[in-house]
C-alpha positions in Angstrom: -9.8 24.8 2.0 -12.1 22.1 1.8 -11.8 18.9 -0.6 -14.9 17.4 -1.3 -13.9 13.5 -3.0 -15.4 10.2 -3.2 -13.6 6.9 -1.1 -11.9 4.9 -3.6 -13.0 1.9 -4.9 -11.0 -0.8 -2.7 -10.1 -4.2 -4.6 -8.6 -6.0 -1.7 -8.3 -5.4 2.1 -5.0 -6.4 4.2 -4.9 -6.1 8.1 -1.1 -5.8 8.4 0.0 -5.6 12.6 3.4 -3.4 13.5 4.7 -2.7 16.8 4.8 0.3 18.2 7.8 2.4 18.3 9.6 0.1 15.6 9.7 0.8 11.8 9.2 -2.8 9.3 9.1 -4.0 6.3 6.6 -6.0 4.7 5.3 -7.4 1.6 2.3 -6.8 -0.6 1.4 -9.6 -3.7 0.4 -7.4 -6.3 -0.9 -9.1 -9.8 -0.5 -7.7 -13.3 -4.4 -8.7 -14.7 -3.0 -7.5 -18.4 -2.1 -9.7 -20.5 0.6 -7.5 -21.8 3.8 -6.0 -20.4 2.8 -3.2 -18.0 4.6 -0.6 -15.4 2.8 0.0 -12.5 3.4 3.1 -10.2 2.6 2.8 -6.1 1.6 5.5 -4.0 0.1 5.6 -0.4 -2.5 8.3 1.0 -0.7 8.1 3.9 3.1 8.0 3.6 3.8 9.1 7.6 1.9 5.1 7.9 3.0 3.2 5.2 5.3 3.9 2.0 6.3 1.7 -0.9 9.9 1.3 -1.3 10.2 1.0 -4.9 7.8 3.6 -7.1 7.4 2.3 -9.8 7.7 -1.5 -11.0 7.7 -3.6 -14.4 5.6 -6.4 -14.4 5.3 -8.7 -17.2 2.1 -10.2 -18.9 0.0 -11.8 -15.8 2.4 -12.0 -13.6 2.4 -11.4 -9.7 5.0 -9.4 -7.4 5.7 -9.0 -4.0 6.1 -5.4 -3.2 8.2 -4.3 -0.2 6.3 -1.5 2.0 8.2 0.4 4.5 6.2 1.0 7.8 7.6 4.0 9.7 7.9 3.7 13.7 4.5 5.0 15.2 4.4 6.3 18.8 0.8 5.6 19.9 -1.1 2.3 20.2 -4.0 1.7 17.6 -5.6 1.3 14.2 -4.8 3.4 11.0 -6.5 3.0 7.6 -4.2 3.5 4.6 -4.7 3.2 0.8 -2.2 1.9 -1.3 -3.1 3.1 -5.0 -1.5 1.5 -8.2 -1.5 3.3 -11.3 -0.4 2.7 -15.0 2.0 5.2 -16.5 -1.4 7.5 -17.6 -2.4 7.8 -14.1 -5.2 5.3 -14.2 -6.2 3.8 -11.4 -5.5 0.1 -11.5 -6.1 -1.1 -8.0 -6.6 0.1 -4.9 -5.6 -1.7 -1.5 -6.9 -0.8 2.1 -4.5 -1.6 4.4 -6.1 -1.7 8.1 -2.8 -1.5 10.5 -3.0 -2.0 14.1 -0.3 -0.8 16.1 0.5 -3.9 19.1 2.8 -2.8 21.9 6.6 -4.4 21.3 6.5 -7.2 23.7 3.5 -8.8 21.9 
């Protein structure tokens, strides 16, 4: 089967650096633009890369987070792209962050 879809529209761009063979954590600022009360649900297009560890959050009017994203152990050396979507409760995309993650041997 064959998906024909558009990129996403990216907000922000990260390059986030992990060693290889060696799972982290890391964090993400994420900013509630409403100016009311909102839950926000995160999702990756690439969970083998990168996952977020809580789904869904509450963020108050305008206020900022750091969310915690859990970066598996990867057994090759490189670069992977990754989209970190967050949505409101009616599936609306919200924001959209490209992660660009290079994988750096452990003793760098």
């Amino acid at each position: 089967m064959l998906i024909d879809a558009d990129l996403p529209s990216v907000t922000q761009k990260h390059e986030v650096n992990c060693k290889v063979n060696y799972a982290s954590v890391q964090q993400l600022q994420f900013l509630n633009k409403l100016s009311m009360k909102t839950v926000y649900e995160f999702a990756s297009s690439r969970p083998d890369y990168v996952q977020p560890k809580i789904d869904a959050v509450t963020f108050e009017s305008r206020e900022a987070k750091l969310i915690d994203l859990y970066f598996p152990p990867q057994m090759k050396y490189g670069t992977a792209e990754v989209y970190i979507f967050a949505n409101d409760l009616e599936y609306n995309l919200v924001e959209c962050y490209l992660l660009r993650i290079t994988y750096l041997p452990w003793f760098l």
